[in-house]
C-alpha positions as CSV (number, residue, x, y, z in Angstrom):
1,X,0.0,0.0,0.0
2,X,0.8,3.9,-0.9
3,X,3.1,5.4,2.7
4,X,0.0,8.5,2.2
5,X,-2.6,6.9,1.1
6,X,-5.4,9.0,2.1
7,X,-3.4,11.6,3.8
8,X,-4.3,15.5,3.0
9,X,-1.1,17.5,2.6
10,X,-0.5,21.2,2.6
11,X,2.7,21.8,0.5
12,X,4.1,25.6,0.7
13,X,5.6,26.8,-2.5
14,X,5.0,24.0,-4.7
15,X,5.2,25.7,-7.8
16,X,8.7,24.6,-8.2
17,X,11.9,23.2,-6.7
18,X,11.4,21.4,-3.7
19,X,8.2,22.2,-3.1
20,X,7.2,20.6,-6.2
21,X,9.2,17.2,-5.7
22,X,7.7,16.9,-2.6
23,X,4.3,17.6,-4.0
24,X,4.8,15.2,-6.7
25,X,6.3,12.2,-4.1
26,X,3.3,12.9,-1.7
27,X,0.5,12.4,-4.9
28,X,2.8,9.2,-5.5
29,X,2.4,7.5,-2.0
30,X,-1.6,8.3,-2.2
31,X,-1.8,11.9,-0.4
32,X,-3.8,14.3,-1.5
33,X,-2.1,17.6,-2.1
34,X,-3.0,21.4,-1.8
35,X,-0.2,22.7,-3.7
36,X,-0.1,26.5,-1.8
37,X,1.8,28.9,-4.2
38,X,1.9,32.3,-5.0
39,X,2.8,32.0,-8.3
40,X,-0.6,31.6,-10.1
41,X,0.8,29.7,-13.3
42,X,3.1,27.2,-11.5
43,X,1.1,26.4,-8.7
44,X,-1.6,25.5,-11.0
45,X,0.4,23.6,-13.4
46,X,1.8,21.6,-10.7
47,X,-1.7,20.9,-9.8
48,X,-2.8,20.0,-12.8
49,X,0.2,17.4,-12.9
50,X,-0.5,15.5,-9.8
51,X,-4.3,15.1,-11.3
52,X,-3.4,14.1,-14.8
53,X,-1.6,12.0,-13.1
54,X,-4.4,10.3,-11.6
55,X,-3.7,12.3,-7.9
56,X,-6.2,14.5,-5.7
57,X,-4.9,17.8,-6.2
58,X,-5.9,21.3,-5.1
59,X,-4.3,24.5,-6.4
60,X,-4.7,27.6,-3.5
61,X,-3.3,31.0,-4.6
62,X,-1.5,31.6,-1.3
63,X,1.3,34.7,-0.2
64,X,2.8,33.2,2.9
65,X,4.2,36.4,4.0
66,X,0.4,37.1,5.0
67,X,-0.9,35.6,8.0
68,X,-4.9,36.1,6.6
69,X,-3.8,34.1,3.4
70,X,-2.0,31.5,5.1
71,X,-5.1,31.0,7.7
72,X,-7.4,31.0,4.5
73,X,-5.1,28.0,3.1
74,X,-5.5,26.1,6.0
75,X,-9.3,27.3,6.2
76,X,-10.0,25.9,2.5
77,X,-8.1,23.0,2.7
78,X,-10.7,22.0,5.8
79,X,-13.1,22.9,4.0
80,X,-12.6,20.8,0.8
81,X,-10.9,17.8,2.9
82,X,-12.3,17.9,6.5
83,X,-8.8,17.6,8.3
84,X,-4.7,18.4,7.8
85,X,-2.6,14.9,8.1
86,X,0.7,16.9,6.7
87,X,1.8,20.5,6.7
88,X,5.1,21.3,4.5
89,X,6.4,24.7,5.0
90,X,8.9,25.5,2.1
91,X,8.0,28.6,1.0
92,X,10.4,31.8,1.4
93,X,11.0,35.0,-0.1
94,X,14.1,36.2,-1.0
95,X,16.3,39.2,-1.0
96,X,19.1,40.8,-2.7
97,X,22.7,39.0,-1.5
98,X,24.6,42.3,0.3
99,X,26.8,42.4,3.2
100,X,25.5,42.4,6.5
101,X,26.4,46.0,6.8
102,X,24.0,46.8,3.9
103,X,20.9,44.7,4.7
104,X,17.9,47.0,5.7
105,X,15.0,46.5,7.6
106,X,13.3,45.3,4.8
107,X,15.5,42.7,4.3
108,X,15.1,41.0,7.2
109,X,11.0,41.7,7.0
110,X,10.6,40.0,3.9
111,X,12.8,37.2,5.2
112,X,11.4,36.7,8.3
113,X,8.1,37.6,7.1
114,X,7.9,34.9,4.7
115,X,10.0,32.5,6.3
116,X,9.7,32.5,10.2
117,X,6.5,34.1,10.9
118,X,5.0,32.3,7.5
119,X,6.0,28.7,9.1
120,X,4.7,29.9,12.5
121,X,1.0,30.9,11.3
122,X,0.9,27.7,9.7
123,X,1.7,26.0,12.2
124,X,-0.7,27.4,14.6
125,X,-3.5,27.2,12.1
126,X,-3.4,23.4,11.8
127,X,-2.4,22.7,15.1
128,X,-6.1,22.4,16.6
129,X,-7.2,20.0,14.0
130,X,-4.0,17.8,14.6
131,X,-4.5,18.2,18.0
132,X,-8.5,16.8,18.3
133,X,-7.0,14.0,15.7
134,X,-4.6,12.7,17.7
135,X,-1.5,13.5,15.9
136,X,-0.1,15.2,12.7
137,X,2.9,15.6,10.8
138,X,4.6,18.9,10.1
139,X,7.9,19.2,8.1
140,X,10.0,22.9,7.8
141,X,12.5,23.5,5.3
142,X,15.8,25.3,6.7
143,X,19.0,25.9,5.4
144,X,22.8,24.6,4.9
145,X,22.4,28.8,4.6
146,X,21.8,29.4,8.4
147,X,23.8,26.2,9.3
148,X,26.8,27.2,7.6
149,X,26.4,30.6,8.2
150,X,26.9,31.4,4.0
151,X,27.8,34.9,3.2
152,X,25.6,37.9,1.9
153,X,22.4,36.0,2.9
154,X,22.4,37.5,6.8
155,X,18.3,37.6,6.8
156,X,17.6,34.5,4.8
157,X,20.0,32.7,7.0
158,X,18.2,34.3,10.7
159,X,15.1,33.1,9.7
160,X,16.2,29.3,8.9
161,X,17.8,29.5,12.1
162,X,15.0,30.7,13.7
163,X,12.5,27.9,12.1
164,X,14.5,25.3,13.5
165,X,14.5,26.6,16.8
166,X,10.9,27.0,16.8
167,X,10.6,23.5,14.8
168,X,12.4,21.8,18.1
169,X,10.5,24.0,20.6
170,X,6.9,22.9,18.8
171,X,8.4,19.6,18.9
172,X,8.9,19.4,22.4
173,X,5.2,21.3,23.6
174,X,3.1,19.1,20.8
175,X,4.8,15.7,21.3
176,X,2.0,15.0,23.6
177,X,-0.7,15.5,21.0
178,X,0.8,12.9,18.6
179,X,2.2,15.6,16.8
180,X,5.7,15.5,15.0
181,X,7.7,18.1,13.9
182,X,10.8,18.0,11.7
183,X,13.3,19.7,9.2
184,X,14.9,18.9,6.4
185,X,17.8,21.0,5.4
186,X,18.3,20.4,2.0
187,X,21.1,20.7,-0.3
188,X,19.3,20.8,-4.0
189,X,19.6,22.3,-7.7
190,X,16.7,24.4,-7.3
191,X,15.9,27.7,-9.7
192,X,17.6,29.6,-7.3
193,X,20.4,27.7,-7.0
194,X,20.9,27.6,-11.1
195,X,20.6,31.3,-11.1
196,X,23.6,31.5,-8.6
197,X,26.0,29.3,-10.8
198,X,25.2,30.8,-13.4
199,X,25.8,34.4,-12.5
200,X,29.1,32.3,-10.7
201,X,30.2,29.3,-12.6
202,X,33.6,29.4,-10.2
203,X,31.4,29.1,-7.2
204,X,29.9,26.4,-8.6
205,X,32.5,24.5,-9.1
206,X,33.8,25.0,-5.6
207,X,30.8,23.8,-4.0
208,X,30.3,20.8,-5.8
209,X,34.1,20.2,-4.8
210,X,32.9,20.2,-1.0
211,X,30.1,18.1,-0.4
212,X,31.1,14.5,-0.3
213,X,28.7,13.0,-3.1
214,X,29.9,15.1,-5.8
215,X,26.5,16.9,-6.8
216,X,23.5,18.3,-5.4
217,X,20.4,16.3,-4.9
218,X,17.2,16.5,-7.4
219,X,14.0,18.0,-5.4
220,X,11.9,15.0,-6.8
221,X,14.7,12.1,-6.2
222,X,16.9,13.2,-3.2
223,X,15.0,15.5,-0.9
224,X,11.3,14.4,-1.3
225,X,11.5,11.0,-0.1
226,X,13.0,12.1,3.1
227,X,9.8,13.8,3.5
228,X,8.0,10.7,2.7
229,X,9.5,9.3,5.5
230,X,9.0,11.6,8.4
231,X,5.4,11.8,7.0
232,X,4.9,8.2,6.7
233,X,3.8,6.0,9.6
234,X,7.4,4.9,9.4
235,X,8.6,8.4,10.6
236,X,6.2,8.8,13.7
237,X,8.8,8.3,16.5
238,X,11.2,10.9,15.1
239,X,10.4,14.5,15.8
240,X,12.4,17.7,16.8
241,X,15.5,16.6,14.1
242,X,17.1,18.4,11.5
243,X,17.6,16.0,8.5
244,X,20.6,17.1,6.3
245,X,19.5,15.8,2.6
246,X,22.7,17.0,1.4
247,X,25.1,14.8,0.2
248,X,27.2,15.4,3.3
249,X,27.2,19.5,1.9
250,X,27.3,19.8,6.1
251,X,30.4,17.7,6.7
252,X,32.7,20.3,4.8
253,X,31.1,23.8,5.1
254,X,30.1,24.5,1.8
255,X,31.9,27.5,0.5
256,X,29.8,30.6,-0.2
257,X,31.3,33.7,-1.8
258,X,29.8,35.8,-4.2
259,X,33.2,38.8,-4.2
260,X,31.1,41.3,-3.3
261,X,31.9,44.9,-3.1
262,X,32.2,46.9,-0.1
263,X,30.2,49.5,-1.7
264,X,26.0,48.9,-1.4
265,X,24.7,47.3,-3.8
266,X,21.7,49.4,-6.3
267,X,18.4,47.0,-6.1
């Protein structure tokens, strides 16, 4: 039998990258996924996927940096479903890389808008329902970022920290409820990641020279099936971990460093 089968699943940023592979790996093991995205166009052509594909599938326009629009995911997704089994937070806005001299205010708003606070909100909003169930699974996306402390990414890198703290802290107060909660630190070739090495081929090549397996790990392949697991039955005595899915990226340090100048940056 299918890990999921009948499991509903909230998925944050599914539109692409890792929120995508583990939208797709979900719909494989028999979950039902509400693919949350704020890009209208992806979201919905993930979702359309998963149900060609012979899944359950719901597409919710969703801007996690919004508390009322992540309470009207969760919201809907009762409504269509009756209940959240599995609550992925992966979506996070990003910012311009600058030294942490540089960074403003807004920075660190947008990052820990739609990273911390954006996990937090959804967090609390399933939490009754997981509660009067008897357990749940939730699963937060951090960062070899925050871990390794990479440069130019200050804000980004807070708010992953500060997701895992509150990941072990919910772990430890909802434990009692049946409730597990995880993260996955991932080391993937997502958009964003592409972009970089692009922009930065020698960076590229540095990096890959530093994690132990030699490459980084395919959302779909690599990272989603850790998911799987910590949302399977198979994962329900693990809970307050950080998973590195990284190809050992951890072991080393990965290099970060994108020359910049000491001069701000123009956005």
């Amino acid at each position: 039998m299918s890990r999921l089968q009948g499991r509903i699943a909230i998925v944050t940023g599914a539109g692409q990258g890792i929120g995508e592979g583990i939208a797709r790996a979900f719909a494989k093991e028999g979950a039902a996924v509400v693919v949350a995205e704020i890009n209208e166009a992806t979201g919905r052509g993930t979702a359309d996927e998963l149900e060609a594909a012979g899944a359950t599938a719901l597409f919710v326009h969703t801007d996690v940096s919004q508390k009322a629009s992540v309470e009207s995911l969760v919201a809907g997704t009762l409504e269509a479903f009756g209940r959240v089994d599995i609550l992925v937070n992966n979506a996070q806005g990003l910012t311009q890389l600058g030294r942490v001299e540089h960074k403003r205010d807004a920075d660190f708003e947008k990052s820990l808008g739609s990273g911390l606070y954006a996990t937090l909100w959804g967090m609390q909003a399933v939490y009754p329902g997981m509660r009067d169930a008897g357990g749940g699974r939730i699963i937060n996306l951090a960062s070899l970022n925050g871990i390794n402390a990479h440069k130019y990414s200050v804000d980004y890198n807070a708010a992953k920290e500060a997701i895992r703290a509150l990941s072990r802290t919910a772990a430890a107060e909802w434990g009692r409820h049946g409730i597990t909660v995880n993260v996955i630190a991932p080391g993937a070739a997502t958009p964003a990641a592409a972009a970089a090495f692009e922009a930065n081929p020698e960076l590229e090549r540095r990096m890959l020279g530093m994690i132990p397996l030699g490459r980084l790990g395919d959302p779909e392949r690599d990272i989603a099936p850790v998911a799987v697991f910590l949302a399977s039955d198979a994962g329900a005595y693990v809970t307050g971990n950080t998973l590195h899915v990284d190809g050992g990226g951890h072991i080393n340090g990965v290099p970060w460093d994108a020359n910049l100048p000491e001069t701000p940056q123009e956005n």
